[in-house]
Structures are given as C-alpha cells and as structure tokens.
C-alpha positions as CSV (number, residue, x, y, z in Angstrom):
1,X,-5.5,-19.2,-23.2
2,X,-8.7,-18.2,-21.2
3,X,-8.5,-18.3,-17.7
4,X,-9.9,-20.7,-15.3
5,X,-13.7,-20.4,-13.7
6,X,-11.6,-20.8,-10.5
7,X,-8.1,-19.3,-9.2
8,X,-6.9,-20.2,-5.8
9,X,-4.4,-17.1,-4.5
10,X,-2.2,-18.4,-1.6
11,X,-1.6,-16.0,1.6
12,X,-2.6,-13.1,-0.4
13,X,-0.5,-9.6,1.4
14,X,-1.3,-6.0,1.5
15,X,2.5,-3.9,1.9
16,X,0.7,-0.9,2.4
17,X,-2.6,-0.2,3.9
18,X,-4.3,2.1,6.1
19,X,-6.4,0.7,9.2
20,X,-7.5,3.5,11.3
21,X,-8.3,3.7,14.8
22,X,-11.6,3.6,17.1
23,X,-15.0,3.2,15.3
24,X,-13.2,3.2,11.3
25,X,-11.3,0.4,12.6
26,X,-13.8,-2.4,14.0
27,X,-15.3,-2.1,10.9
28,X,-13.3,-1.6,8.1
29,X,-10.0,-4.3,9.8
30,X,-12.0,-7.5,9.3
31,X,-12.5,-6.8,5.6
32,X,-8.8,-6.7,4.9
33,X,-8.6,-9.5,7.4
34,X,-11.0,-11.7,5.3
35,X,-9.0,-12.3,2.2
36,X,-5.9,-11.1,3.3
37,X,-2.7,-13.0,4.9
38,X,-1.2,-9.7,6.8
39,X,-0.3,-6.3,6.0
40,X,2.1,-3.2,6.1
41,X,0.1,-1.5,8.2
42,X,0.4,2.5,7.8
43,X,1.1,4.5,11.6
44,X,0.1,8.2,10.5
45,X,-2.8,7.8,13.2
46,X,-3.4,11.5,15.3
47,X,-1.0,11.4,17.0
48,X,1.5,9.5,14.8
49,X,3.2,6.1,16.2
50,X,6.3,6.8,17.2
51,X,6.8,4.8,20.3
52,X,6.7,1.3,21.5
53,X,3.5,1.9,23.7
54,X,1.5,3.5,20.3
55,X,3.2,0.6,18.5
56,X,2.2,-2.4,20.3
57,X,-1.1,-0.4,21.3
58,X,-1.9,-0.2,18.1
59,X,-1.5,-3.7,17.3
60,X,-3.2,-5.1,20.1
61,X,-6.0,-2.7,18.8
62,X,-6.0,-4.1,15.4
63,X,-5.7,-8.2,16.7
64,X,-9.0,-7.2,19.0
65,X,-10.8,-5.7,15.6
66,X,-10.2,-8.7,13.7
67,X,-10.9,-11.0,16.2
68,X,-9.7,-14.9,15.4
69,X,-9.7,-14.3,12.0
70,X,-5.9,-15.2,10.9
71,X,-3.8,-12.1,9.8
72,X,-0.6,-10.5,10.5
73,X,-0.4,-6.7,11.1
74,X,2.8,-5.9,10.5
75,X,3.8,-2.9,12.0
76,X,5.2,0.1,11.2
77,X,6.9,3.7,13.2
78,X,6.4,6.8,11.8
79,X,9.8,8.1,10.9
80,X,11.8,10.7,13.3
81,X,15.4,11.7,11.9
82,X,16.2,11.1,16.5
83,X,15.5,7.3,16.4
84,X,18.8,5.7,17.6
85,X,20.6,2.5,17.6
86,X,19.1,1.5,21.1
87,X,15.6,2.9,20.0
88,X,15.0,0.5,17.3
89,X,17.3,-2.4,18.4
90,X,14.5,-2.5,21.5
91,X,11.8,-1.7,18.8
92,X,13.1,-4.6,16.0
93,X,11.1,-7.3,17.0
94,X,8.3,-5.4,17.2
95,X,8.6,-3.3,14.1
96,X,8.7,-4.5,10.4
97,X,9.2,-1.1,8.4
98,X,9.3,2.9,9.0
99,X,7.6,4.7,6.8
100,X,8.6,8.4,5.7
101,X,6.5,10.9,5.0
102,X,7.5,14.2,3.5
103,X,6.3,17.1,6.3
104,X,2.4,17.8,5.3
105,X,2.0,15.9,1.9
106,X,-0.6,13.6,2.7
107,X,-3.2,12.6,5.4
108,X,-1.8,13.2,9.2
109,X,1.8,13.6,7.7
110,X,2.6,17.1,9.2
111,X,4.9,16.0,11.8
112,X,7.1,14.5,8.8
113,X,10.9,15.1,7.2
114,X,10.9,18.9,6.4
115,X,14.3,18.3,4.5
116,X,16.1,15.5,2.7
117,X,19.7,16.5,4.3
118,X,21.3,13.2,3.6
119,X,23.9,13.9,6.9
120,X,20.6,14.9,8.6
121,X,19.0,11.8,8.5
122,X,22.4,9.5,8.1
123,X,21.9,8.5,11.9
124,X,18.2,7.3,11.9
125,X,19.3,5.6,8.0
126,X,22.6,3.7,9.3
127,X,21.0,2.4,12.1
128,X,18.0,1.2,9.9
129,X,20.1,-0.9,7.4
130,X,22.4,-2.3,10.4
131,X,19.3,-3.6,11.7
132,X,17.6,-4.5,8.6
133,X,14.5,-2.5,8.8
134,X,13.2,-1.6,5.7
135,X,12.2,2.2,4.8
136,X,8.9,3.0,3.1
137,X,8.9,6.3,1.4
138,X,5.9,8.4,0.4
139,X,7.7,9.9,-2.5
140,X,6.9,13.4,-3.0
141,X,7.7,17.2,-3.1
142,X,5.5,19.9,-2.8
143,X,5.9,21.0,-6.7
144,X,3.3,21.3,-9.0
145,X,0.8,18.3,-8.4
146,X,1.6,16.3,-11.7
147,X,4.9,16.6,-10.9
148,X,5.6,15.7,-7.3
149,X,6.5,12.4,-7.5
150,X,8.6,12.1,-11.1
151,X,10.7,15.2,-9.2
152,X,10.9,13.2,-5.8
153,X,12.9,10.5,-8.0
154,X,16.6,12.5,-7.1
155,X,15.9,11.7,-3.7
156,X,15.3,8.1,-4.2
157,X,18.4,8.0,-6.2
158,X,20.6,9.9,-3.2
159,X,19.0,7.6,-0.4
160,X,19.8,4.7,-2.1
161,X,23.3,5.4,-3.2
162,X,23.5,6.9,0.2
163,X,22.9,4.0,2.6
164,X,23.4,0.6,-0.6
165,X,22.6,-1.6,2.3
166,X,19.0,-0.4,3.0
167,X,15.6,-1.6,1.8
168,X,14.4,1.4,0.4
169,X,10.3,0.6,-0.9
170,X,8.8,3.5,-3.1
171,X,5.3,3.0,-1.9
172,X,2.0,3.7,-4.3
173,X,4.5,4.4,-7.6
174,X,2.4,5.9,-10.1
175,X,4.6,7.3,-12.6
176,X,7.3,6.4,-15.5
177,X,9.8,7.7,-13.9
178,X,9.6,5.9,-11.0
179,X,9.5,2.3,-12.9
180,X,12.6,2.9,-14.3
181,X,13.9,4.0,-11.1
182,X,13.8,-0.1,-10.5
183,X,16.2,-1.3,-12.4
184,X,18.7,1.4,-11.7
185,X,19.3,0.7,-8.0
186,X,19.7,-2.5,-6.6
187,X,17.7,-2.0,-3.0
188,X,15.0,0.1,-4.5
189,X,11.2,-1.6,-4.8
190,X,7.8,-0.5,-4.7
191,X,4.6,-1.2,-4.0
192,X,1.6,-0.8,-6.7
193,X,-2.1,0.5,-5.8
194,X,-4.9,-1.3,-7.6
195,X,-6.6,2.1,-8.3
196,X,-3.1,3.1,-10.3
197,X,-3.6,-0.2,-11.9
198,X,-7.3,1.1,-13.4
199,X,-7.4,5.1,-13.8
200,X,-5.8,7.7,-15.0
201,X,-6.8,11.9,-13.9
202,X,-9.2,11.8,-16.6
203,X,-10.7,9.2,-14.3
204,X,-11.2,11.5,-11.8
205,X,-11.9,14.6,-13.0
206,X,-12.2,14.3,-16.8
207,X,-15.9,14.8,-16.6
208,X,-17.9,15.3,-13.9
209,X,-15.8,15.0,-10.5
210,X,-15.4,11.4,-8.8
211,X,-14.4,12.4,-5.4
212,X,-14.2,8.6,-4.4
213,X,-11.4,8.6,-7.0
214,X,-9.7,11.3,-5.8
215,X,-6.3,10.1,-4.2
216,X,-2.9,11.0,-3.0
217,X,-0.4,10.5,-4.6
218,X,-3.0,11.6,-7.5
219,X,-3.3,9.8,-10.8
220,X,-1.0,10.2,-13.4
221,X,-1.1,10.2,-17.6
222,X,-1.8,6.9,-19.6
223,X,1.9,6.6,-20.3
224,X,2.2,6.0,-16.7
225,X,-0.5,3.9,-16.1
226,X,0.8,1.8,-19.0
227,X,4.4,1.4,-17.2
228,X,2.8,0.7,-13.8
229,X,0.7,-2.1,-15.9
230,X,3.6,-3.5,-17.5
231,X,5.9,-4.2,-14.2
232,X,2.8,-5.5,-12.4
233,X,1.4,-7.7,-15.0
234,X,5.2,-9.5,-15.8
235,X,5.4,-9.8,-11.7
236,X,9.1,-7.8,-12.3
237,X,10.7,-9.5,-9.1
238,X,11.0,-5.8,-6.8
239,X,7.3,-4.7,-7.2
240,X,4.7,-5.9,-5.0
241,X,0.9,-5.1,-4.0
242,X,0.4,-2.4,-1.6
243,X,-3.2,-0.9,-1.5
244,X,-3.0,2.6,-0.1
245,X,-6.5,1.5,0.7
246,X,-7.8,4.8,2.8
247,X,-11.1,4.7,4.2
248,X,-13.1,8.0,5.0
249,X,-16.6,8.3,5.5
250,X,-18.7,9.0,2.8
251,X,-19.2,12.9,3.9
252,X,-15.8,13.5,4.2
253,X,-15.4,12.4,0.7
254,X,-18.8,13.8,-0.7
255,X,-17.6,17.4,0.7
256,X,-16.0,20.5,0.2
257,X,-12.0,20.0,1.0
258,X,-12.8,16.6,0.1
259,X,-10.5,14.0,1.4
260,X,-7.6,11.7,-0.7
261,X,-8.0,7.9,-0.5
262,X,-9.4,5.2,-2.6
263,X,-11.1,2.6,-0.7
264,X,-10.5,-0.8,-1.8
265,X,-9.8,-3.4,0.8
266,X,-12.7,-6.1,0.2
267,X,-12.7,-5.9,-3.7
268,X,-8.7,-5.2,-4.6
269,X,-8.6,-9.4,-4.9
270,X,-11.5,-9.6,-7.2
271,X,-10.5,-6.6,-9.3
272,X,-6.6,-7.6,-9.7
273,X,-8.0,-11.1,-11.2
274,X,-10.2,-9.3,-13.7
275,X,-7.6,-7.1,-14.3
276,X,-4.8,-9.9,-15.0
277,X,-7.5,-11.7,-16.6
278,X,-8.3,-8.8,-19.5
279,X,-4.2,-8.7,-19.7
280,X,-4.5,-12.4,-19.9
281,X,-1.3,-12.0,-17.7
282,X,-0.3,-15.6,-16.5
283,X,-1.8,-16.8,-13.3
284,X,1.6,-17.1,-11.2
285,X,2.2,-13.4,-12.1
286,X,-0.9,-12.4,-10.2
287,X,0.1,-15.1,-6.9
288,X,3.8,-13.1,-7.2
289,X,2.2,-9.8,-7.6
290,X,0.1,-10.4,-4.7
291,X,2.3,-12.6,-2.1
292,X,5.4,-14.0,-3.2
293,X,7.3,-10.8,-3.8
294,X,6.3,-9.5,-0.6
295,X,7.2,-12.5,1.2
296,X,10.8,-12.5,-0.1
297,X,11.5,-8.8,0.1
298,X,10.2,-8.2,3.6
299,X,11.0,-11.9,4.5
300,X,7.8,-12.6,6.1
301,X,6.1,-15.6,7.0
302,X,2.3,-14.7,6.9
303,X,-0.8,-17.1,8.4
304,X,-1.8,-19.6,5.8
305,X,-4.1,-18.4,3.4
306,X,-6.1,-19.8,0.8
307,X,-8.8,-17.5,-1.7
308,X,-10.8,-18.9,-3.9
309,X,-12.2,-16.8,-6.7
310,X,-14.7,-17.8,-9.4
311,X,-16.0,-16.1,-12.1
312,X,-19.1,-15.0,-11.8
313,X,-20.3,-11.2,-11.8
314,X,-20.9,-9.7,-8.8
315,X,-21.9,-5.7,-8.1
316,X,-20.0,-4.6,-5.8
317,X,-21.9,-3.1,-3.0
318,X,-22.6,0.8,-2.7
319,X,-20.9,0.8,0.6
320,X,-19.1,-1.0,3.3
321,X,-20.7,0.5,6.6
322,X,-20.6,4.2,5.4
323,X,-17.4,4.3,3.7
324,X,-17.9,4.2,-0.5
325,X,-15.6,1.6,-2.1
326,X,-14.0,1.7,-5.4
327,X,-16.2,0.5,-8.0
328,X,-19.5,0.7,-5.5
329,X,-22.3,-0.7,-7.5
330,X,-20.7,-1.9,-10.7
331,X,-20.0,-4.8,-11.6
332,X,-16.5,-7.2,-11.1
333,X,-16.3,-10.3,-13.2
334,X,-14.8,-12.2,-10.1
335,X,-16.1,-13.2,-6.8
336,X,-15.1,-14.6,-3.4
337,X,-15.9,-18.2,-3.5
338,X,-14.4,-19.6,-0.4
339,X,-11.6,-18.5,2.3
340,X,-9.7,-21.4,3.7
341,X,-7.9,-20.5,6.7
342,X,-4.5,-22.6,8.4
C-alpha cells in the first residue's frame, strides 16, 4: 500500500542527542527543538556534568537557546562509580538518565569507567535501580575498531544479570550482536541512529573518504545494518530513536584528526519517513519508533507535538550555520509541512 502525501508524527523524541554548549548551542538547539517533543540530552560537555550546578546550568542554558519553542531536555549526569544514595536521591528530580562512557572512547569521554569491576561500580548501580534511574551505555572496548562493540556485548550481559532491576539502554547499537542482545535480557533496550539506519563503512570510506560520515561508534557490515533495519522497521517494543546527532564545525570535520559525529538533527524526521516509506514499514511503526517506545520506557510525558510531513522533494541544505548535515545538498523525498505546537 503506498503511503500517504501526508503523515502526522505525534511528540516526535530524540533518546540520545548531543547539544553543546556556548555559540554550537544557540544555533544548532532550536533545530532539534523544531520538530522535536524533548530529548536525552548527552552531558560529556568540557568539563563533564557531574553535579547539580552543571546539571541544572546546563538546562537552564539549553531552555534560554530554544527560547519558547516547546521541548523537554531531559537531562542527564555523566557517570562517577562515587555517586551515592543521597547524591542522586537529591539529584532524581532533576535527572532522567546517566550515561556511561568507557574512559577515552569517544568525544570528551576521558574522565570515564576505566574498568567494568561489577563490585566496583555495584554502589553507584544499586542506588540507580532503587531510584529508577535509567543507565545509558556507550558500549565499547578499545579492541580492534570493527570489533568494539560486538566484544562490549559480555558487559551488557554481566550489568544486566548484575543489577535485573535496572534500566540498562545500549545507546547507538550498530551491530548483530547487539540486536540479539534484546531478547535475551529483560531490562536491556537501545536506542537506534538514523545514520546506522542508511550506511554501512563502505559508506564512509569505500571510495573516496566522507568525513561527514565518519562516526563513533563507526559503521558496521550490511549484515548489521540489515538487523538494525529489521528491529526498527517492526517497532520491536525495547528499541527506540536516539540520534547521536553530533555537530562539529565544518573544519573540524574537513581536517586532519578529523572529528566522529553525524549531524542530523533537522532532517532525521524527513529521512526516517523516506526510509519507512522505501520499507513500506507501516506508519504506526515509524510513530512507535519515534515516540511511543520512548515514552513508555523512560516514562516520560513530553510537550505536545504535532509534525506534519508531505511528500515532496526537498534538497537538503549544504549547511546549517557552518556545521555540514547528513545528506547536505541531496535530495529527501519528505518535507516539513507544518509544526503544531500544545
């Protein structure tokens, strides 16, 4: 059945994205805050937020960027194996996940876990399923690049046999392995990236290098691409839409030591319709994919929300105030038609 010249998405959510701070910020926050509901919102900022000054600072910085436009940051700590049960119980109602980053593996992620000592990190872990704050996990090890997350996948397994009771969310999946991780452990979930969703390595460097492509965790083989597809397409009830959208500026992408991110905040809606669309994946696959997971795993109530999309191509443009998006100045099949707000 071909789809309709319109879809209508309701409170579309973003469970993992990266904002920024300063200058990157006020201009790349409204874009998310356009078409988006509310967000996981990343907090490996220099310095990393780990306190409830950087926390609610940070928020208060993001509200102020996106002005009256209505969206939900939902705020994250950077994980320290020291937080305690008073820590976070004064930090709950202001915190909505911690995310954990393995020490140096991606952007502003050296201050992270240097080892997985399940007795090591018991204390921060217990007192994070008591309270019911979810942990978000960039899963990998600092093996051979291919290989970093399908041999992070033990860890998963440990954590979540470890602590049953915790929300555990694999963030950015991008392999095989960690698809079937799903269905193996009850409080495992993940998000998926819309550029997982599209490329594989050959992508990115199969021919000549796209450094716009280039991301961490990397892209993976077809066979994982396909089994990303597959669990995102049927909506499977524990995978939702996270971004990892990670603006740089175009020179710091363009550059020797060129930096990881894929920038796709103001065209991820647009290219998940076309992409459900060529799947002809039913339409209340791409609604769950892109809100009502989220809603129920993170139990979240975001601003009201409605995008319109029609179908009519659009070029996306080159850039969005000097940072290069994904897809710059080809062409989507859908467009923004109309935001209705409350």
């Amino acid at each position: 059945m071909p789809y309709p010249d319109k879809i209508l998405l309701n409170d579309p959510l973003d469970m993992h994205l990266h904002l920024r701070d300063g200058e990157m910020l006020r201009r790349i926050a409204p874009l998310s805050a356009h078409t988006f509901s509310g967000a996981i919102v990343m907090p490996n900022l220099v310095p990393p937020v780990t306190d409830k000054k950087a926390l609610v600072d940070y928020k208060a910085r993001i509200e102020d960027a996106v002005g009256n436009t209505p969206f939900s940051p939902y705020m994250t700590l950077f994980f320290k194996p020291d937080y305690d049960m008073a820590f976070l119980s004064e930090m709950r109602e202001h915190l909505s996940a911690i995310k954990l980053y393995p020490a140096g593996i991606t952007t502003n992620s050296e201050g992270g876990v240097s080892s997985f000592d399940i007795d090591a990190l018991r204390p921060t872990l217990e007192a994070m399923s008591a309270l019911e704050i979810p942990l978000c996990v960039h899963g990998e090890t600092d093996g051979f690049v291919m290989d970093r997350e399908a041999q992070f996948v033990p860890i998963y397994e440990r954590l979540a046999e470890a602590f049953p009771e915790l929300t555990i969310v694999m963030e950015h999946i991008t392999t095989k392995e960690s698809v079937a991780a799903l269905d193996r452990y009850e409080n495992l979930y993940a998000t998926i990236t819309l550029h997982h969703l599209y490329i594989t390595l050959d992508d990115v460097a199969g021919g000549l290098l796209r450094p716009h492509l280039f991301c961490k965790p990397i892209a993976k083989r077809p066979e994982d691409k396909e089994a990303l597809l597959r669990v995102a397409l049927e909506a499977h009830p524990k995978v939702m839409f996270g971004s990892d959208s990670a603006p740089h500026p175009k020179e710091a992408k363009e550059s020797y030591g060129c930096a990881a991110g894929v920038f796709t905040a103001p065209i991820a809606l647009q290219a998940l319709a076309q992409l459900f669309e060529t799947h002809d994946a039913p339409l209340e696959n791409l609604q769950a994919f892109v809100s009502d997971n989220a809603k129920r795993i993170y139990g979240v109530t975001p601003p009201k929300k409605e995008v319109v999309l029609t179908k009519r191509p659009t070029e996306v443009p080159a850039e969005y105030g000097g940072v290069v998006p994904m897809f710059a100045e080809e062409r989507l099949t859908f467009a923004i038609e109309e935001i209705i707000d409350g």
